[in-house]
MARMAR-587298 format. One record per atom (N, C-alpha, C): x, y, z; residue in one letter; atom name. Coordinates in pm, whole numbers, plus 50000, padded with zeros to 5 digits. Each point is the difference from the previous one (the first is absolute). Layout:
MARMAR-587298
+-------+-------+-------+---------+-------+
!     u !     v !     w ! residuo ! atomo !
+-------+-------+-------+---------+-------+
!     X !     Y !     Z !       A !    CA !
...
+-------+-------+-------+---------+-------+
This chain:
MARMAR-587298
+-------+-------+-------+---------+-------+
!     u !     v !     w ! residuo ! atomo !
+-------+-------+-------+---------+-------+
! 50085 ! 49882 ! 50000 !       X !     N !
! 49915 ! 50118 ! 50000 !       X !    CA !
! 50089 ! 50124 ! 50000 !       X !     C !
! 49953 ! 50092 ! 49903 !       X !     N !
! 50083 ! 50100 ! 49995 !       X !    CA !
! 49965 ! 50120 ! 50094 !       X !     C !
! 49828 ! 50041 ! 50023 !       X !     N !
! 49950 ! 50062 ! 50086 !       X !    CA !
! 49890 ! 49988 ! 50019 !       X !     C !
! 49919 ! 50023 ! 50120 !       X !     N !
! 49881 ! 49985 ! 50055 !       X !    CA !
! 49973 ! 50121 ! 50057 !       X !     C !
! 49853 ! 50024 ! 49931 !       X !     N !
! 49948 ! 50155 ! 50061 !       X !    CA !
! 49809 ! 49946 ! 50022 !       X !     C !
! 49981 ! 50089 ! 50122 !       X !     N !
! 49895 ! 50001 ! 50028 !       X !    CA !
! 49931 ! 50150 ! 50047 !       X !     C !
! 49880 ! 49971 ! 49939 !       X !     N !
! 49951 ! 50141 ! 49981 !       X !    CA !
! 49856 ! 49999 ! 50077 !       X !     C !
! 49928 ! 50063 ! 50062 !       X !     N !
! 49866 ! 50043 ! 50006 !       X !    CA !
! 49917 ! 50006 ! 49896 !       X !     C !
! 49850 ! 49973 ! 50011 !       X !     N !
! 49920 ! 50043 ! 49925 !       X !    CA !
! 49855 ! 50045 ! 50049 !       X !     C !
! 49931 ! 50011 ! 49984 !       X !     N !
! 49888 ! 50061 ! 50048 !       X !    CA !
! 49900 ! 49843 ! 50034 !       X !     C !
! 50062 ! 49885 ! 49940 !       X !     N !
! 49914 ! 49858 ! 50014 !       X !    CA !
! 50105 ! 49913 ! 50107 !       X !     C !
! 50140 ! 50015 ! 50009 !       X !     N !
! 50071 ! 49980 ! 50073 !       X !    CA !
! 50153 ! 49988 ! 49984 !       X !     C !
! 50097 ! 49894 ! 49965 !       X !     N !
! 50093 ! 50025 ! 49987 !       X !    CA !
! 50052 ! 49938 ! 49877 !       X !     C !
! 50073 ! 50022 ! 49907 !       X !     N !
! 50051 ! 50017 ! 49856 !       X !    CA !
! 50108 ! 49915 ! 50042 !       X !     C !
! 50076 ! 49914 ! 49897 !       X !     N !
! 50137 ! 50025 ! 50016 !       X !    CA !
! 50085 ! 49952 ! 49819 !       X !     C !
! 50106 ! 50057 ! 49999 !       X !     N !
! 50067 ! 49976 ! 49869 !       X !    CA !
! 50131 ! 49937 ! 50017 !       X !     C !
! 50035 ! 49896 ! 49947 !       X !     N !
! 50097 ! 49884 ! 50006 !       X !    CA !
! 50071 ! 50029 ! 49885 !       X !     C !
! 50134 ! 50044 ! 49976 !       X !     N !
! 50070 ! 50008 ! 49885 !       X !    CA !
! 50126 ! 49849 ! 50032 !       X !     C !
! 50007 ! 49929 ! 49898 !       X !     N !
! 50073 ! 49845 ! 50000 !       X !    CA !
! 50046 ! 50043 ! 49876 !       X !     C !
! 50186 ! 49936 ! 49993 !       X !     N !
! 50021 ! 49986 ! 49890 !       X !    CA !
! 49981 ! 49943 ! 49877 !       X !     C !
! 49896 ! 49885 ! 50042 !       X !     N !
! 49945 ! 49939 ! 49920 !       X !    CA !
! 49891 ! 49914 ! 50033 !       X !     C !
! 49894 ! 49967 ! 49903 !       X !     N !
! 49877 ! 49990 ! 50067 !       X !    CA !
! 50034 ! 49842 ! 50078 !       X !     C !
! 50068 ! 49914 ! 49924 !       X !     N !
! 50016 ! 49876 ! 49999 !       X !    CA !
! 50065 ! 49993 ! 50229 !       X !     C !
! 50079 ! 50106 ! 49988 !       X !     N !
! 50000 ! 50015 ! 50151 !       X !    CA !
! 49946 ! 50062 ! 50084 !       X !     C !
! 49882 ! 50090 ! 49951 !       X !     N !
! 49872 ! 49977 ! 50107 !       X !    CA !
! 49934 ! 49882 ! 50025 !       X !     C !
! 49994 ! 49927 ! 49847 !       X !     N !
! 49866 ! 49849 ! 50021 !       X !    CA !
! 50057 ! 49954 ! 50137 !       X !     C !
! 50144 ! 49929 ! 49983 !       X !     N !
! 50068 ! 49926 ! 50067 !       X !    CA !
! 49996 ! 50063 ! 50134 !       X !     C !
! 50045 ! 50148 ! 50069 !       X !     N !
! 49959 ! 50056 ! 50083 !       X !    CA !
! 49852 ! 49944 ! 50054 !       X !     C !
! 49931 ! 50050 ! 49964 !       X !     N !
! 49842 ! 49978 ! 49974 !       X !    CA !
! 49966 ! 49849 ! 50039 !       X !     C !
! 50015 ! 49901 ! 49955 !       X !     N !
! 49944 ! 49869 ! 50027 !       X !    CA !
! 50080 ! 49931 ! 50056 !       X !     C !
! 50148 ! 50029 ! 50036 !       X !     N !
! 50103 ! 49948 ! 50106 !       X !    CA !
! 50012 ! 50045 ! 50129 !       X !     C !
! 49969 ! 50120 ! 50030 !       X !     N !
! 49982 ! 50084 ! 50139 !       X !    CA !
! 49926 ! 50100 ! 50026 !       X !     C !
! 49912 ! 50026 ! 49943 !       X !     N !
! 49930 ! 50101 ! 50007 !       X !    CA !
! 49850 ! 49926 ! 50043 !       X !     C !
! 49904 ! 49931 ! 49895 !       X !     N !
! 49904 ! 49897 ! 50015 !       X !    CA !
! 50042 ! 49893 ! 50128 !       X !     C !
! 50120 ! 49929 ! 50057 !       X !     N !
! 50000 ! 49898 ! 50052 !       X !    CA !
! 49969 ! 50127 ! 50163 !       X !     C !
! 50040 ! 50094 ! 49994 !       X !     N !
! 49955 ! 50088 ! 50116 !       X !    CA !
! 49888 ! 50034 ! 50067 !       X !     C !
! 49974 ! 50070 ! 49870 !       X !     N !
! 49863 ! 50108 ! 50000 !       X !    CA !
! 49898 ! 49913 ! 49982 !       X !     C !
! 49956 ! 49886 ! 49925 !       X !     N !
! 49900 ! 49929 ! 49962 !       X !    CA !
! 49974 ! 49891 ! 50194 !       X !     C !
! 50063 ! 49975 ! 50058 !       X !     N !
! 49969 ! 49951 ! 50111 !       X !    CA !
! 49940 ! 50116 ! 50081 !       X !     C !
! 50087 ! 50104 ! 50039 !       X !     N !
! 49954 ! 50121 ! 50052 !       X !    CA !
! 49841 ! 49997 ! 49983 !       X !     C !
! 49982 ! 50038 ! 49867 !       X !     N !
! 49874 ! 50017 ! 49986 !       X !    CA !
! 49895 ! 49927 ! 49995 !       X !     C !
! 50045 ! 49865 ! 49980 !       X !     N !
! 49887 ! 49907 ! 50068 !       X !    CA !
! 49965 ! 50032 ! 50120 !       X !     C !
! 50086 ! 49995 ! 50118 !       X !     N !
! 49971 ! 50036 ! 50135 !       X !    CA !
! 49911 ! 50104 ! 50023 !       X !     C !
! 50069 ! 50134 ! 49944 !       X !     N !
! 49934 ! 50104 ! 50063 !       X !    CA !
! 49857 ! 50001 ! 49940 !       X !     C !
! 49952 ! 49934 ! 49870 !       X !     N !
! 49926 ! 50047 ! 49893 !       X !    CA !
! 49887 ! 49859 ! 50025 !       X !     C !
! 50086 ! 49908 ! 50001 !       X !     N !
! 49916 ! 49847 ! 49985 !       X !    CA !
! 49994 ! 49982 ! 49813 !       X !     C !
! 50064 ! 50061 ! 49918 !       X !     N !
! 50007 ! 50014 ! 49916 !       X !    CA !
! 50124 ! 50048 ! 49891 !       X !     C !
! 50045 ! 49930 ! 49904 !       X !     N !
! 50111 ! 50120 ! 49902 !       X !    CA !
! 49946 ! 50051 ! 49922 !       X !     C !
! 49987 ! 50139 ! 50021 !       X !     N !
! 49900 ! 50100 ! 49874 !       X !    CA !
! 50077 ! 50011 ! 49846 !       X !     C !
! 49938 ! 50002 ! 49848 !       X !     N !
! 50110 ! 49993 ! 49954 !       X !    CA !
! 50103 ! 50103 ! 49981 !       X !     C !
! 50056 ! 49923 ! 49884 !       X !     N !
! 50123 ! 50150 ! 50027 !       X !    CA !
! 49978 ! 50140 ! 49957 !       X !     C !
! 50032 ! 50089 ! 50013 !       X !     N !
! 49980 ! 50175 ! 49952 !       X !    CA !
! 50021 ! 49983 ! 49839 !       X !     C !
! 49947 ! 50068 ! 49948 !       X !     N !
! 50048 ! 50011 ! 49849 !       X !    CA !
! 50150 ! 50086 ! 49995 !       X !     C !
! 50039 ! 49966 ! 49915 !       X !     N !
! 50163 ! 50015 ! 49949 !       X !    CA !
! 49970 ! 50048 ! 49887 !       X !     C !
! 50137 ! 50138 ! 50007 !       X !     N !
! 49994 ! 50055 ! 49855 !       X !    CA !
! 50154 ! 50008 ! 49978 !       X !     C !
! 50014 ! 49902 ! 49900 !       X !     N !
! 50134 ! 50043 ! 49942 !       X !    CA !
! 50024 ! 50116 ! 49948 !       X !     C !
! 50084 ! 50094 ! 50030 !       X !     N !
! 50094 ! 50095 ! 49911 !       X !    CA !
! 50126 ! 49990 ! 49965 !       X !     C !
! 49953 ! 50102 ! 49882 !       X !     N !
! 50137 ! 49960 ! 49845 !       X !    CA !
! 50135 ! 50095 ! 50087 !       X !     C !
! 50057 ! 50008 ! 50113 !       X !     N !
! 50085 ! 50068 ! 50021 !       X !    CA !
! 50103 ! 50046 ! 49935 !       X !     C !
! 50041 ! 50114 ! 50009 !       X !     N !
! 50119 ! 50039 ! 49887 !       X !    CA !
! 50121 ! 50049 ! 50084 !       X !     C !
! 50004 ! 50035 ! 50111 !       X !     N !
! 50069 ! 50008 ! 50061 !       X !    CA !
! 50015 ! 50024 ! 50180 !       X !     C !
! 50064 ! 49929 ! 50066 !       X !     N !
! 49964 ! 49981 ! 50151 !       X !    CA !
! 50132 ! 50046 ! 50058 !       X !     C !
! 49987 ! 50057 ! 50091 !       X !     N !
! 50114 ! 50062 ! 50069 !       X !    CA !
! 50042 ! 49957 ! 50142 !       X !     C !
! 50060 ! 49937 ! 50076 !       X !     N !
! 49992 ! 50000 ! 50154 !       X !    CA !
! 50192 ! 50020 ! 50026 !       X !     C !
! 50046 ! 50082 ! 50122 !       X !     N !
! 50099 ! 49988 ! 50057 !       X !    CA !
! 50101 ! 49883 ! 49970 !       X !     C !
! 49843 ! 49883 ! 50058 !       X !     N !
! 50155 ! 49877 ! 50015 !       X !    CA !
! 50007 ! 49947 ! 49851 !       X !     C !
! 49914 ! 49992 ! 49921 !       X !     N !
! 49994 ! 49921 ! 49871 !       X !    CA !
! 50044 ! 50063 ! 49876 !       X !     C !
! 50025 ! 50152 ! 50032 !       X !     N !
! 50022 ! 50064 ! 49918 !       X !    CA !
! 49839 ! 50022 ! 49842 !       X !     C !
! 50085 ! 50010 ! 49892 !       X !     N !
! 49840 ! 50013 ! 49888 !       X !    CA !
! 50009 ! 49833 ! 49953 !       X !     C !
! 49853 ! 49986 ! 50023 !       X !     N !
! 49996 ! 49858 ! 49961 !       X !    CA !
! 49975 ! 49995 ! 49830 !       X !     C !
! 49943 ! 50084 ! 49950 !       X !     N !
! 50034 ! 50016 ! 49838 !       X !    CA !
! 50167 ! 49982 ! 49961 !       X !     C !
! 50064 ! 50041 ! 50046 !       X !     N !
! 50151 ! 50034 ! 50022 !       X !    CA !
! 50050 ! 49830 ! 49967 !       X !     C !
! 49943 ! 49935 ! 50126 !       X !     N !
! 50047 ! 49918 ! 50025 !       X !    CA !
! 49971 ! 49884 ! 49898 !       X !     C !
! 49811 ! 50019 ! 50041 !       X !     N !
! 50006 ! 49909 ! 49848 !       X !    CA !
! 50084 ! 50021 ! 49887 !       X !     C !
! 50047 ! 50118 ! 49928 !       X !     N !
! 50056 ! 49988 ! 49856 !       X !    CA !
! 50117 ! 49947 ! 50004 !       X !     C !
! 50062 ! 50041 ! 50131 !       X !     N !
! 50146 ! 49929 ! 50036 !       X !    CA !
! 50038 ! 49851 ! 49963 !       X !     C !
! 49881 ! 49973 ! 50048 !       X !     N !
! 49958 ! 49793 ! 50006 !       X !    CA !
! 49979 ! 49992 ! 49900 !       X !     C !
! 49938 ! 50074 ! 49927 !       X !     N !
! 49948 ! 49943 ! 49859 !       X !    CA !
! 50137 ! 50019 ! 49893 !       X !     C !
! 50048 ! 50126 ! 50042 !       X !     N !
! 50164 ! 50014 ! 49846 !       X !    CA !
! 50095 ! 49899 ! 50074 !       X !     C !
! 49979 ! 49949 ! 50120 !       X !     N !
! 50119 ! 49874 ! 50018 !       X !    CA !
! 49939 ! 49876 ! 49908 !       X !     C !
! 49853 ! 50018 ! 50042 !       X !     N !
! 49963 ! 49887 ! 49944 !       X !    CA !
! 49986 ! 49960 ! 49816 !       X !     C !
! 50009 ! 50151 ! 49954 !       X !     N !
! 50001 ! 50008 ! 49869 !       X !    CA !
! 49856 ! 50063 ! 49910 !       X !     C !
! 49892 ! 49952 ! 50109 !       X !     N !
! 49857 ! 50069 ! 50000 !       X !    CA !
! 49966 ! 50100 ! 49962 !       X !     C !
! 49950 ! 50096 ! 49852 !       X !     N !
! 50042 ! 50125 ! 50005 !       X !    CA !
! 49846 ! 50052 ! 49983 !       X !     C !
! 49912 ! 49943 ! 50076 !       X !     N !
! 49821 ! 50030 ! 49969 !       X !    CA !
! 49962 ! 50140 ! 50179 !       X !     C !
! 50099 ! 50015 ! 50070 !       X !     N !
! 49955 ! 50011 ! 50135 !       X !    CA !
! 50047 ! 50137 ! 49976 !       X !     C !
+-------+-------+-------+---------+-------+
């Protein structure tokens, strides 16, 4: 995960997940995230409600301290790799 932000809304709380790639949210997602939260909420709920809708975005460029630009980074990976579509 590159950054996690959570925001307010007038219905309750938002949040936006930027991953370098989607393939390591899934894995995030159905390796530690679900084996958590999905017991949790049986308990408190007697139920797992389903999941929130998800909106992918086409990001073009992400910035954080420790990761530096993840556009950056992708093209880096990609001219080692020879890839010239990114």
């Amino acid at each position: 995960m590159i950054a996690h932000l959570v925001y307010r809304t007038e219905a309750g709380l938002r949040y936006v997940d930027v991953w370098q790639a989607k393939n390591d949210f899934d894995a995030f997602e159905h390796g530690r995230l679900h084996p958590v939260v999905h017991p949790l909420l049986q308990d408190m709920l007697g139920f797992v409600p389903p999941e929130p809708p998800k909106t992918a975005l086409d990001i073009v460029n992400a910035w954080t301290a420790e990761h530096g630009s993840v556009a950056s980074c992708r093209r880096a990976r990609a001219a080692a790799s020879g890839d010239t579509t990114v």
